[in-house]
Rosetta silent file (secondary structure, phi, psi, omega in degrees, C-alpha in Angstrom):
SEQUENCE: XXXXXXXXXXXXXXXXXXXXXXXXXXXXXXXXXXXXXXXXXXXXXXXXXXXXXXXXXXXXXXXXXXXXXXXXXXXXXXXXXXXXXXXXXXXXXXXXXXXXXXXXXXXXXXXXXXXXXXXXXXXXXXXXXXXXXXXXXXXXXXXXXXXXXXXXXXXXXXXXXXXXXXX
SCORE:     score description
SCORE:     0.000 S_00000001
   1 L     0.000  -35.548  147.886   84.162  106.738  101.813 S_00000001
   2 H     6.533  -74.496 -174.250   85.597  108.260   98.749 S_00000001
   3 H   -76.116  -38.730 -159.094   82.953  108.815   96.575 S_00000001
   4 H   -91.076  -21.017  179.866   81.138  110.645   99.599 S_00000001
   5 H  -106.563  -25.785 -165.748   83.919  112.825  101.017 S_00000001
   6 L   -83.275  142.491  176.847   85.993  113.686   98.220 S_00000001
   7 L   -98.493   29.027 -179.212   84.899  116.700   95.844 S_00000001
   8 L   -91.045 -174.907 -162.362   86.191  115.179   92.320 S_00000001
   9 L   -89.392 -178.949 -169.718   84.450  113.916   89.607 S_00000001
  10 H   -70.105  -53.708 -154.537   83.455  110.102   89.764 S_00000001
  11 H   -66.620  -18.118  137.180   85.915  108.912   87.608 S_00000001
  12 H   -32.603  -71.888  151.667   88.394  110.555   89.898 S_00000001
  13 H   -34.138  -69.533  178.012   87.073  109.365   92.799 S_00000001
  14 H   -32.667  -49.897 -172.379   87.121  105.868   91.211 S_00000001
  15 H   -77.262  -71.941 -176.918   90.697  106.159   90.292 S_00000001
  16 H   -53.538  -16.663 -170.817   91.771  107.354   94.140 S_00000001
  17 H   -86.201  -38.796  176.956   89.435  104.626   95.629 S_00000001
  18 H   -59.040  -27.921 -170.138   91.211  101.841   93.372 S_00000001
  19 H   -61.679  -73.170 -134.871   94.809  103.462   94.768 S_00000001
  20 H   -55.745  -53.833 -168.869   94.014  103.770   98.560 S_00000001
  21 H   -87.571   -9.408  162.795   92.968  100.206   98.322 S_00000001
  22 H   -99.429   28.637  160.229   95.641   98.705   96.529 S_00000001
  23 H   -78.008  -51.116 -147.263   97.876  100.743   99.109 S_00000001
  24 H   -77.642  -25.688  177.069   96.226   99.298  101.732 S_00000001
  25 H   -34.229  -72.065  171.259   96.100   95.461  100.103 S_00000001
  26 H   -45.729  -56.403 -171.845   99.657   95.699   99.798 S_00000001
  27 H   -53.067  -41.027 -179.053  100.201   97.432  103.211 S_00000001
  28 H   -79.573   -7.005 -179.370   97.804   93.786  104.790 S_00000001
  29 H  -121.028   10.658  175.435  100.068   91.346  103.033 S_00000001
  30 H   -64.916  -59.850 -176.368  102.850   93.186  103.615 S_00000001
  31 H   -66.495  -54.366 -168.116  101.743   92.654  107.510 S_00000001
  32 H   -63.345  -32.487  162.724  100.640   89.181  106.764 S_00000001
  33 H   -59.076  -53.972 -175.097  104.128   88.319  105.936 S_00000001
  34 H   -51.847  -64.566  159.348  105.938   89.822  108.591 S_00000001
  35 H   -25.438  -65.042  133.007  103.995   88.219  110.745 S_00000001
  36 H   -20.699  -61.675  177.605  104.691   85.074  109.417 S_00000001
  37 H   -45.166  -73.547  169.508  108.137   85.764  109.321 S_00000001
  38 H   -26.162  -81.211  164.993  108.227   86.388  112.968 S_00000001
  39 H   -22.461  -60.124  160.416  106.849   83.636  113.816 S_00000001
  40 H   -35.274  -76.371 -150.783  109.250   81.510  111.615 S_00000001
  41 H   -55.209  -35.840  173.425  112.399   83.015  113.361 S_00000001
  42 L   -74.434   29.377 -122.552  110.831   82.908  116.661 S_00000001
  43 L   -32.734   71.210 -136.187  109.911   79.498  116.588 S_00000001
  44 L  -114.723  146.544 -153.317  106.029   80.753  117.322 S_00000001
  45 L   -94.732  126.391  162.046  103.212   77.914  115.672 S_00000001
  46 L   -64.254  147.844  144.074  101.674   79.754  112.329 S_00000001
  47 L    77.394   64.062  -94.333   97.673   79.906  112.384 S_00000001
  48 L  -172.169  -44.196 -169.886   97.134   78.847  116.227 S_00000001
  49 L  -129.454  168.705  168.735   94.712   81.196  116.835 S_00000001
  50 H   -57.478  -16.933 -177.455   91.001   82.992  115.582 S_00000001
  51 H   -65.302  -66.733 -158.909   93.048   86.541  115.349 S_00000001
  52 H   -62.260  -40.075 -169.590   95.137   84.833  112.644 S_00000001
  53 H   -52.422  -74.957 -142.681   91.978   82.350  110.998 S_00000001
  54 H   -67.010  -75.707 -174.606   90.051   85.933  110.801 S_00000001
  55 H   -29.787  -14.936 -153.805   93.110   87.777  109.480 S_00000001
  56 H  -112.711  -27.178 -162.407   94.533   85.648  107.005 S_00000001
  57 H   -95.644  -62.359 -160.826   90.561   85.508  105.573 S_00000001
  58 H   -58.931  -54.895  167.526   90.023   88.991  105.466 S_00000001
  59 H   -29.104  -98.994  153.126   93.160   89.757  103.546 S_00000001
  60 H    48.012  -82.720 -159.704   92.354   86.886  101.493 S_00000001
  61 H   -91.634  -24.880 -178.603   89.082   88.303  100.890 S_00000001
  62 H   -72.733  -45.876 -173.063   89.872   91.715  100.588 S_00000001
  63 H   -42.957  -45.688 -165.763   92.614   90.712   97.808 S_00000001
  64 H   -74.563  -36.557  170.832   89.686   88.883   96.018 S_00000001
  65 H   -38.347  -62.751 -149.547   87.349   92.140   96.693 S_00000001
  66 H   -58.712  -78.181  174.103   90.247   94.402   94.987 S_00000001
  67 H   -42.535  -30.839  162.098   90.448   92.403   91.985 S_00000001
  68 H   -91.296   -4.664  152.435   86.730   91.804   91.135 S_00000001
  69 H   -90.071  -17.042  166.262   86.156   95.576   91.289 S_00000001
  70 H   -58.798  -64.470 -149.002   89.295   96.278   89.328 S_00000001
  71 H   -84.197  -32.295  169.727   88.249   94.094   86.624 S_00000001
  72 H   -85.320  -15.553  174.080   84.409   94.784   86.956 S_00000001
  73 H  -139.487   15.010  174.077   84.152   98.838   87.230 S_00000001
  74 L  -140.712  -82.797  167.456   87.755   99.609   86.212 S_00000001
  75 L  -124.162  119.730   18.023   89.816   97.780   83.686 S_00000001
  76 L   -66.430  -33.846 -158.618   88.257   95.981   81.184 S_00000001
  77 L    84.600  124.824  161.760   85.143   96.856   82.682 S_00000001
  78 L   -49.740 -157.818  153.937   81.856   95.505   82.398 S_00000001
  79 L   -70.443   88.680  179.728   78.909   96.033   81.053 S_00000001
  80 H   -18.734  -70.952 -172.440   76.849   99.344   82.494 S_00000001
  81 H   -56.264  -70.425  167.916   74.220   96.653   83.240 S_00000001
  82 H   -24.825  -44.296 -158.513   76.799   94.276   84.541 S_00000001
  83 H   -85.188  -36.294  165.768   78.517   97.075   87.021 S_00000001
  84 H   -18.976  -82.642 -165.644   74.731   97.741   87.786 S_00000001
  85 H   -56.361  -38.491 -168.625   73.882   94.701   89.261 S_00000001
  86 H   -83.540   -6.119  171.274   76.984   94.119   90.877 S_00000001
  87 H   -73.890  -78.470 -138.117   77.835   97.532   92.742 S_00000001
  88 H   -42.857  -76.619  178.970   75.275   96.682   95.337 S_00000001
  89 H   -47.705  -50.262 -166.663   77.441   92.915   95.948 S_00000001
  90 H   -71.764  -27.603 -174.762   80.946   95.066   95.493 S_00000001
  91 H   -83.620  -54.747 -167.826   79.693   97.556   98.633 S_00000001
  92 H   -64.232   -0.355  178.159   78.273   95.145  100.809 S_00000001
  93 H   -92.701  -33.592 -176.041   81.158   92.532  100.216 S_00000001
  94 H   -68.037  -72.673  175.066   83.561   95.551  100.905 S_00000001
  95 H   -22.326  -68.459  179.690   81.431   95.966  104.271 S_00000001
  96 H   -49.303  -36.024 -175.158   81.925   92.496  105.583 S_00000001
  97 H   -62.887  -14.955 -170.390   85.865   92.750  104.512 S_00000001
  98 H   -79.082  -64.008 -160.125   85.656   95.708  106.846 S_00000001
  99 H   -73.150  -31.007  160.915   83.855   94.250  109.287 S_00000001
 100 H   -75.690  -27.034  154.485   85.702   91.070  109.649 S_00000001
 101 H   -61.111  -27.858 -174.239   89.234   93.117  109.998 S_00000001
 102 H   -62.599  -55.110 -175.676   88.139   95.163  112.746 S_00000001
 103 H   -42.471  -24.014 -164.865   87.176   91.585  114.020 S_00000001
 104 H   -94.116  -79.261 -179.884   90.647   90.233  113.092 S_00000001
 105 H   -65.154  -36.726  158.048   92.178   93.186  115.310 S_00000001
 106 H   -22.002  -62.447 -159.906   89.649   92.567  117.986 S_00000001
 107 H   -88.701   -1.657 -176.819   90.959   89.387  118.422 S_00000001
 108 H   -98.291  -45.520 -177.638   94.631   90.472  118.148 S_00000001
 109 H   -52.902  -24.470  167.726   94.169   93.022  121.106 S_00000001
 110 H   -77.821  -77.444 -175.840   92.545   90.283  123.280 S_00000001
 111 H   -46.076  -24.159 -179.206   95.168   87.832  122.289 S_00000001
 112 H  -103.811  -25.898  170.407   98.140   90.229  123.158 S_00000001
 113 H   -64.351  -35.447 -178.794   96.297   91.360  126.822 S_00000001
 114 H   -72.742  -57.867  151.904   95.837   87.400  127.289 S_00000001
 115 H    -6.135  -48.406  179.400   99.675   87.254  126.522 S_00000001
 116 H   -81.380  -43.258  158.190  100.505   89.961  128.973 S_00000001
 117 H   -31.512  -66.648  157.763   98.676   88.538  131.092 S_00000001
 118 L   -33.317  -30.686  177.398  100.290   85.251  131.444 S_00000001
 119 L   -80.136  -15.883  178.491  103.451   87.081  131.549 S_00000001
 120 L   123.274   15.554  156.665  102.204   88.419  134.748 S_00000001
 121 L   -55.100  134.535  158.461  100.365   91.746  134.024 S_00000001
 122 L  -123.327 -164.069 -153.791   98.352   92.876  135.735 S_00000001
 123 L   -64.494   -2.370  142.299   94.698   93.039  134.770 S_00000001
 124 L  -127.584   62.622 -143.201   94.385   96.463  135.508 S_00000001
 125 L   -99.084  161.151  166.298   97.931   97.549  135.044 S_00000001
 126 L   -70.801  -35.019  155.788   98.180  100.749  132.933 S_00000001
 127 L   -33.256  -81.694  167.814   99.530   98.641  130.426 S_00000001
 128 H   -41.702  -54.674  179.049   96.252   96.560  130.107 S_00000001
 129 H   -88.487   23.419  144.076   93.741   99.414  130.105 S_00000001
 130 H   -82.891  -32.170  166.332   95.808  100.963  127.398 S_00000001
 131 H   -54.700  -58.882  147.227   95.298   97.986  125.322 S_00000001
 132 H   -26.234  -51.442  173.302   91.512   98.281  126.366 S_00000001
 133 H   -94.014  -12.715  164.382   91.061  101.658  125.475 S_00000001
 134 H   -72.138  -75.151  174.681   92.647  101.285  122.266 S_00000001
 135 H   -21.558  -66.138  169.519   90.718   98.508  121.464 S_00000001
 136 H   -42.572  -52.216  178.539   87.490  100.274  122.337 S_00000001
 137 H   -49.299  -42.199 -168.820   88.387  103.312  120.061 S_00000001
 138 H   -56.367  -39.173  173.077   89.089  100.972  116.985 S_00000001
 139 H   -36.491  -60.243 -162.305   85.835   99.415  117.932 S_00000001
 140 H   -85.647  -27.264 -179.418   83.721  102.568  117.708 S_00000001
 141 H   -66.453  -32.608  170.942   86.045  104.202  114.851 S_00000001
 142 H   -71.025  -53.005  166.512   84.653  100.863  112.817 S_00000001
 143 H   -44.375  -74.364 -178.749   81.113  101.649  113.857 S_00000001
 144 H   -36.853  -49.641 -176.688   81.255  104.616  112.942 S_00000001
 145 H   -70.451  -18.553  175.140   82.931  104.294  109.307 S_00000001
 146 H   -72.330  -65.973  163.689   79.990  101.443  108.677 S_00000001
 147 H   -26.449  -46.759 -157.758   77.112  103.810  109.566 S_00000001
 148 H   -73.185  -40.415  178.622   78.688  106.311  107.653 S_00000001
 149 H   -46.275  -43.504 -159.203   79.435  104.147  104.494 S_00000001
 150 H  -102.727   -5.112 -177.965   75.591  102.541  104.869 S_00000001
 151 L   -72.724  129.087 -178.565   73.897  106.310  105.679 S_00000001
 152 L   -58.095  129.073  179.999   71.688  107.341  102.575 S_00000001
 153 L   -56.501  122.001  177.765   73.605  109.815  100.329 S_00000001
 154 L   -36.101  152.939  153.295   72.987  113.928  101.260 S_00000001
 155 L  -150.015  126.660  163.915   71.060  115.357   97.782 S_00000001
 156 L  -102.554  160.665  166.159   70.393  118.351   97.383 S_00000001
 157 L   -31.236  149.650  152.831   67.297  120.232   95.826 S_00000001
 158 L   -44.064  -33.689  177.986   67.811  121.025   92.196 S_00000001
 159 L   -96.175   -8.057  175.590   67.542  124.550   93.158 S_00000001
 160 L   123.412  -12.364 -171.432   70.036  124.506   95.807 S_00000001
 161 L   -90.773  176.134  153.274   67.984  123.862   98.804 S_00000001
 162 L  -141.887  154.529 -138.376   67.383  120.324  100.558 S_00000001
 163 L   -87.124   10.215 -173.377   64.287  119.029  101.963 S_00000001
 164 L  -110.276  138.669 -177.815   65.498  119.260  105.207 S_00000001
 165 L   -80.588  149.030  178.187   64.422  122.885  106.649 S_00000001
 166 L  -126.305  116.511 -174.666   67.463  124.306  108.522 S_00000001
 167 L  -165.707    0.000    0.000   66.299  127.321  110.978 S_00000001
């Protein structure tokens, strides 16, 4: 979303999109530990459920994402024909990493209402449809950033206009 919201030059852009996501890398294995961790001390089963199978792969996957766009459009850097072919594969492999975290918290918000449940919540406890409506937002907050990400880039006219009449 970078390159489309931000008003720097590409190579700017490039450079903040390379941060953000090696904030956020760090910031998922950060979480992937902790998690762990928890678990450890708490004597809680590691990898038990699909929240963690999808989580632990998207990280994973993202990690693997980070690094073949580091090394392919940032340092050494391909080949202009090389980064060619392969920006197409680097967005839509970024898409899926997206699209399988939201799935990965999907499945953690379901797994902690079945949790509450069990404990005795109940299912439409205030508790529970807070869980629910969060869940729904993340949902549609993911939709949304996919559309926007996969929406053909605005261009304008040469002259200043754009083909779309505005009146």
């Amino acid at each position: 979303m970078s390159y489309k919201t931000l008003p720097w030059s590409h190579d700017t852009n490039k450079t903040v999109h390379l941060i953000l996501h090696a904030v956020a890398l760090f910031l998922g294995s950060f979480g992937v530990y902790v998690a762990f961790k928890f678990h450890n001390e708490s004597g809680i089963a590691n990898l038990y459920s699909l929240h963690s199978w999808v989580g632990l792969g998207a990280i994973i996957l993202y990690g693997l994402q980070w690094v073949s766009g580091f090394l392919t459009f940032f340092f050494p850097g391909a080949s202009p024909t090389l980064r060619r072919a392969m920006l197409p594969w680097h967005v839509r492999a970024g898409i899926v990493v997206y699209v399988l975290a939201l799935l990965a918290a999907e499945l953690g918000f379901l797994e902690k209402l079945t949790f509450l449940q069990a404990a005795g919540l109940g299912k439409y406890s205030s508790e529970a449809l807070l869980v629910n409506f969060t869940a729904l937002v993340v949902l549609l907050l993911g939709a949304f950033v996919v559309l926007y990400v996969t929406a053909p880039a605005q261009s304008e006219h040469r002259l200043g206009y754009s083909s779309v009449r505005k009146s």
